[in-house]
N, C-alpha and C positions, 0 to 999 in steps of 0.2 A: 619681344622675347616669346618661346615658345611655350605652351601652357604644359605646368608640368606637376604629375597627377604621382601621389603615393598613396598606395591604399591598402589597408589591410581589412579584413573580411568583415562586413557586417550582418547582420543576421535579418534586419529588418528594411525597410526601404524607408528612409526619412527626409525628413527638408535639411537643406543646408542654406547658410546665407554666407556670404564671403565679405568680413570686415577687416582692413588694414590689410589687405594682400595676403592673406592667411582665412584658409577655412577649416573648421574643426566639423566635424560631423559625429555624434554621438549615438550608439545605440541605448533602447530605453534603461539596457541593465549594467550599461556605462563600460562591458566586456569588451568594444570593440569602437575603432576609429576610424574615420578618414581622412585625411590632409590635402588640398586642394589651392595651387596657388596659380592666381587666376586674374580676371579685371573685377576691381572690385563693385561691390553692390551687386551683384549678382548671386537671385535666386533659382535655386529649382530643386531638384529630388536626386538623389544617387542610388541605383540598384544592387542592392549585393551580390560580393562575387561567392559567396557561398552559404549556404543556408544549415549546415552542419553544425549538431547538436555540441551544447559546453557542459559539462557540468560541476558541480563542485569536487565531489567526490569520484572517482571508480575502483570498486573492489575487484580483488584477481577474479578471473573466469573459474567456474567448476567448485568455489568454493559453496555458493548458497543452493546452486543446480549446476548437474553437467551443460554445459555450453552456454549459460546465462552467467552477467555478472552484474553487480549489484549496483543503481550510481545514485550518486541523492545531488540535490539541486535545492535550493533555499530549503534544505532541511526536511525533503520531502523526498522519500524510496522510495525506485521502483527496479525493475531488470531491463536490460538488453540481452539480445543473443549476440552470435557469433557474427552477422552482419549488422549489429551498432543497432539494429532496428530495437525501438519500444517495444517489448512483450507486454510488462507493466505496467501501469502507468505511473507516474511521478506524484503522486497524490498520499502515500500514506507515510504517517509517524517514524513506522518503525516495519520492519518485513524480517519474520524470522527464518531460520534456515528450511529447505523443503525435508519433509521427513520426518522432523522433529517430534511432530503431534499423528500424523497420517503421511504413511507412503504418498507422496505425490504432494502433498496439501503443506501450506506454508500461512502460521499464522500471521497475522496483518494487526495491525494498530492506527485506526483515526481516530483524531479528538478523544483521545482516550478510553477507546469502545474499539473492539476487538471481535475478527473474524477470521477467514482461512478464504485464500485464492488455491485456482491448482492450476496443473503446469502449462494452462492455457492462458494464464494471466486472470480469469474468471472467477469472480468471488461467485465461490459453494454457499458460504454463510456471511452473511452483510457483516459489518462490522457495528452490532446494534450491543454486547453485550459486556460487562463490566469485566469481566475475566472468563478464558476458558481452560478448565483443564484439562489434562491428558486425558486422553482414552483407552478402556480398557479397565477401570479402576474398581468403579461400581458395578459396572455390568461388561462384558463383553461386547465392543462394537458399539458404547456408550462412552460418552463424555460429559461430564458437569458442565453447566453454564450456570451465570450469574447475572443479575441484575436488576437491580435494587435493594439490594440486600438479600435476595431472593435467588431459589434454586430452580434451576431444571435439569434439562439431559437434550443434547439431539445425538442422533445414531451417525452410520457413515455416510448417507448420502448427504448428510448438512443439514436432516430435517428435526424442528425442533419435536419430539416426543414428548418430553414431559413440560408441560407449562412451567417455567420461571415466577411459580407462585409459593416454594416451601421452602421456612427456614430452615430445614438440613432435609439432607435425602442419604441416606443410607446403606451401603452395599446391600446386592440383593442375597438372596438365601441365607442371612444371619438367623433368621429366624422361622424361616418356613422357606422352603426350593421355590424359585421364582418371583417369590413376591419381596419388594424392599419396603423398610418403615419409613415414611417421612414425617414429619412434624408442618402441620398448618393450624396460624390460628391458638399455636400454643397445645393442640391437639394431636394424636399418634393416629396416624391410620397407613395402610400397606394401598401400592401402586401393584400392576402385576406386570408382566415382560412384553405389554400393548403401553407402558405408562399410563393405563388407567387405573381410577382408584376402585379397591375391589372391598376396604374394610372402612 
């Protein structure tokens, strides 16, 4: 009889063994099979015929960025563009829309520590700090950051300005133009618009 091969795509290349006239080939994440009815006891490797990406999820194109669309895979966002390729990579929590916080910049969520990529796929800011929020709020071209209980600021290039060492920091000019109050230490003193402290 002639050997006769059905195969649907696998992703990886693995062993196969052919028991009772029926071979099964498994890939590691169980998505894909091969069927192989042959002489039996017979070992070797099968090559996949395609090596094209699966994922769990895919959101529409244009919603999170024009021509990226969003896919997640064991629970884990990232983007593709308009040719399927990775922009992102598949590694973070959670990926919010681009915009949202800064033109271009899109904040990101690992292990529950929060940063911003932009539209190069490139994290600006690692994802080291407990919460960030919007910018624009306290200072102009300034955003809060958090972590450990503790405050700072980084500006728009991503840099952190004021150390993540006060427990509150303050809109600036509440009390004198340029300088903000923070509290360290249980203590009041003002930062000035370099985030150094000046009181």
């Amino acid at each position: 009889m002639k050997n006769i091969y059905t195969t649907v795509s696998i992703t990886l290349v693995l062993p196969f063994m052919l028991l009772q006239n029926q071979l099964l080939c498994l890939s590691r994440d169980t998505r894909s099979i091969s069927l192989l009815l042959n002489n039996p006891h017979q070992l070797g490797f099968f090559q996949s015929q395609s090596n094209s990406p699966r994922y769990d999820k895919i959101y529409k194109y244009d919603v999170y960025k024009e021509g990226w669309a969003k896919v997640v895979l064991d629970k884990k966002f990232g983007f593709i563009d308009l040719t399927g390729k990775v922009v992102v990579p598949l590694i973070y929590d959670q990926i919010d829309k681009f915009g949202t916080y800064k033109e271009d910049w899109a904040r990101i969520k690992l292990e529950n520590k929060y940063g911003f990529v932009n539209l190069n796929g490139t994290e600006i800011v690692h994802p080291i700090y407990d919460n960030i929020e919007s910018f624009n709020v306290i200072k102009e071209g300034w955003a809060l950051v958090k972590l450990n209980n503790n405050y700072g600021a980084i500006n728009l290039s991503g840099t952190e300005i004021v150390r993540t060492k006060y427990s509150k920091i303050f809109k600036f000019d509440l009390k004198r133009e340029g300088w903000a109050e923070v509290i360290y230490d249980g203590k009041y003193l003002f930062i000035d618009e370099k985030g150094e402290e000046v009181i």
